[in-house]
C-alpha positions as CSV (number, residue, x, y, z in Angstrom):
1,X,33.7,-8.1,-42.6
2,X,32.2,-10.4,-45.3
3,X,28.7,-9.2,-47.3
4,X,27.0,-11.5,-46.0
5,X,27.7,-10.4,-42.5
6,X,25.3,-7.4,-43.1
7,X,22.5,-8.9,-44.0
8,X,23.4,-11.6,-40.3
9,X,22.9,-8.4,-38.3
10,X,19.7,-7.0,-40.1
11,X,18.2,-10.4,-39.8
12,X,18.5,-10.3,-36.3
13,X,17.3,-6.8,-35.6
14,X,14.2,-8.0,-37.6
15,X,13.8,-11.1,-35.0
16,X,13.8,-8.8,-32.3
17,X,11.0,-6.6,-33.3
18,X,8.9,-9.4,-33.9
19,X,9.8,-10.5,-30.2
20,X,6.8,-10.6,-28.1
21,X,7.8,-9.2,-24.7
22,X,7.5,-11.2,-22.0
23,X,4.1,-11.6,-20.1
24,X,4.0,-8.9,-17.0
25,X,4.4,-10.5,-13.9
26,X,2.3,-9.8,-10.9
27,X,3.2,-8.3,-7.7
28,X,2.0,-10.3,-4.3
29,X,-0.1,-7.4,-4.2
30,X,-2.0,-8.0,-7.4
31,X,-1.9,-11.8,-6.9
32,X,-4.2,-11.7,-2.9
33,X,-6.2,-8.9,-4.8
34,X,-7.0,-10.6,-7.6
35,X,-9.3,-8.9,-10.0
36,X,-10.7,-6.1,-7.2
37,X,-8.3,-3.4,-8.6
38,X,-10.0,-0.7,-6.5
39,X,-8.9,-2.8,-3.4
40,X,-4.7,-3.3,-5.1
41,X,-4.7,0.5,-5.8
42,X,-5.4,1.7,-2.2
43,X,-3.7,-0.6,-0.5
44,X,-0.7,-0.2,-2.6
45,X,-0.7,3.2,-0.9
46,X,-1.3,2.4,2.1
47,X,0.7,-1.0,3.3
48,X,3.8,-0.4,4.9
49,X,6.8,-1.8,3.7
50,X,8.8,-1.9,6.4
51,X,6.4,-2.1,9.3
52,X,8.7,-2.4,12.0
53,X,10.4,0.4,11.8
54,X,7.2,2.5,12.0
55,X,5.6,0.1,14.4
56,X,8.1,1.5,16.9
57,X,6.9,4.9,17.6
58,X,3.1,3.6,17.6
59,X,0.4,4.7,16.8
60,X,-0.1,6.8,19.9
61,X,2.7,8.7,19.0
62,X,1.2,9.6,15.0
63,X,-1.5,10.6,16.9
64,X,0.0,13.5,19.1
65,X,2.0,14.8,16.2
66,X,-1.0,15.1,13.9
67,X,-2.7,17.1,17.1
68,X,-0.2,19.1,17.3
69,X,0.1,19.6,13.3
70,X,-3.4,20.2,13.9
71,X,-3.5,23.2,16.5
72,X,-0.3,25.0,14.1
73,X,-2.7,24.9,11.1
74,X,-0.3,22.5,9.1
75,X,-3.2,20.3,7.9
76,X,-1.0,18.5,5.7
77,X,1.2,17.4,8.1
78,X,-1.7,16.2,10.6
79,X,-3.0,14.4,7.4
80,X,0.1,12.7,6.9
81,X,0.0,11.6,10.6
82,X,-3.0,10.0,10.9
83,X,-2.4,8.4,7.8
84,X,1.0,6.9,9.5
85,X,-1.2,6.0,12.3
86,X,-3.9,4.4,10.3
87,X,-1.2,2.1,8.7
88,X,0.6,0.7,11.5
89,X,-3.4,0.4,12.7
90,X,-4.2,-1.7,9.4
91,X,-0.5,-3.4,10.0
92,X,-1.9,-4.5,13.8
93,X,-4.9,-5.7,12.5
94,X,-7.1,-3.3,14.3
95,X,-10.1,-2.4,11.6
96,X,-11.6,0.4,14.2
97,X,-9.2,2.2,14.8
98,X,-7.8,1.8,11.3
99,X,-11.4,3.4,9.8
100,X,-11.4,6.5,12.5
101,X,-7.5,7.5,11.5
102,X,-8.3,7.5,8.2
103,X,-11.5,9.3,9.2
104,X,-9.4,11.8,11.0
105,X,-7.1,12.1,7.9
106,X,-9.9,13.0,5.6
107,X,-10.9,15.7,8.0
108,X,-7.7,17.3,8.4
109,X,-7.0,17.7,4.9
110,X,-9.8,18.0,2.5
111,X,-7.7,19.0,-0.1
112,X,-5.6,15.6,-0.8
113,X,-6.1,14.0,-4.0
114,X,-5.8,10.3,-3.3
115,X,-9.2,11.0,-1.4
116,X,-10.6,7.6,-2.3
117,X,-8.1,5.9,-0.3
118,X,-10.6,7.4,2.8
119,X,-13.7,6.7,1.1
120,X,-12.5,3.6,0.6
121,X,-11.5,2.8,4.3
122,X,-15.1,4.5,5.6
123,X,-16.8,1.3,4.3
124,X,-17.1,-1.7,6.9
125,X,-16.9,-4.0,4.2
126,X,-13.8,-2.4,2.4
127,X,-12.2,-2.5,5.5
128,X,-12.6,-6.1,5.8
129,X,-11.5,-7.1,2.5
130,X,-8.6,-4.3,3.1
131,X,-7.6,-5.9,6.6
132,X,-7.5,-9.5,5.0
133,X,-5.5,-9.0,2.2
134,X,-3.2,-6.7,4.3
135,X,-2.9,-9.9,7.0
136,X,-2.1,-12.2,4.1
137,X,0.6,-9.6,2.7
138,X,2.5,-9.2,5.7
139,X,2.6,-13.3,6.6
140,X,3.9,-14.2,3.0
141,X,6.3,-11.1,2.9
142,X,7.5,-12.8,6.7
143,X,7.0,-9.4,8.1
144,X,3.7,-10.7,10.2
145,X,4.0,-14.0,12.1
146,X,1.0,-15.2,12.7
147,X,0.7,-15.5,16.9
148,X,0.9,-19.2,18.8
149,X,-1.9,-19.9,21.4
150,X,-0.2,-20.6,24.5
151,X,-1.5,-23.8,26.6
């Protein structure tokens, strides 16, 4: 090892500090949301990522569990189920029933801390937005395909 060979490896250390990193890239998520951040952050919790597999059971089925959750006195767990039923709801592209399970998820646990995902939901107009930007997720993704007409 020469001298000068020092200084080589210093020199470089110092061009990697003054480095920028690269530029962030944005999720799908944050590109159909686009500057509404309220709207990315709750449907980040809320859209499933693997639909099909929770699309199954139905929402139907949530909706028993989180009743019977509900008569033991596990409000968490009826919480969680409505929740699971509100997504696959949101995922189906049905806004009413979408609004009352989250309505129902709010009531069963009052204690939750992502509460403004509910909030959120209660408003027609959130919904909307919510419902739209889901529908576009889930066709880019290729996990929705949007439906023919038949002649």
């Amino acid at each position: 090892m020469t001298p000068l060979d020092i200084f080589r490896k210093k020199e470089r250390k110092e061009k990697k500090i003054m480095e920028a990193p690269p530029p962030k890239q944005k999720i799908l998520l944050e590109e159909l949301c686009g500057s509404d951040k309220e709207l990315c952050e709750v449907l980040n919790r809320t859209i499933l990522l693997n639909p099909e597999a929770a699309v199954k059971q139905g929402t139907d089925a949530y909706v028993e569990k989180a009743h019977g959750y509900e008569k033991a006195g596990d409000h968490v767990k009826a919480r969680i189920a409505y929740e699971a039923a509100a997504e696959i709801s949101l995922f189906e592209g049905n806004m009413a029933q979408t609004q009352r399970f989250f309505k129902k998820a709010s009531e069963a646990d009052s204690d939750y801390p992502y509460r403004k995902v509910f909030d959120f939901f209660s408003k027609k107009e959130n919904a909307e937005r919510a419902l739209a930007v889901t529908r576009e997720f889930y066709v880019k993704t290729g996990r929705l395909v949007e439906k023919k007409e038949e002649s």
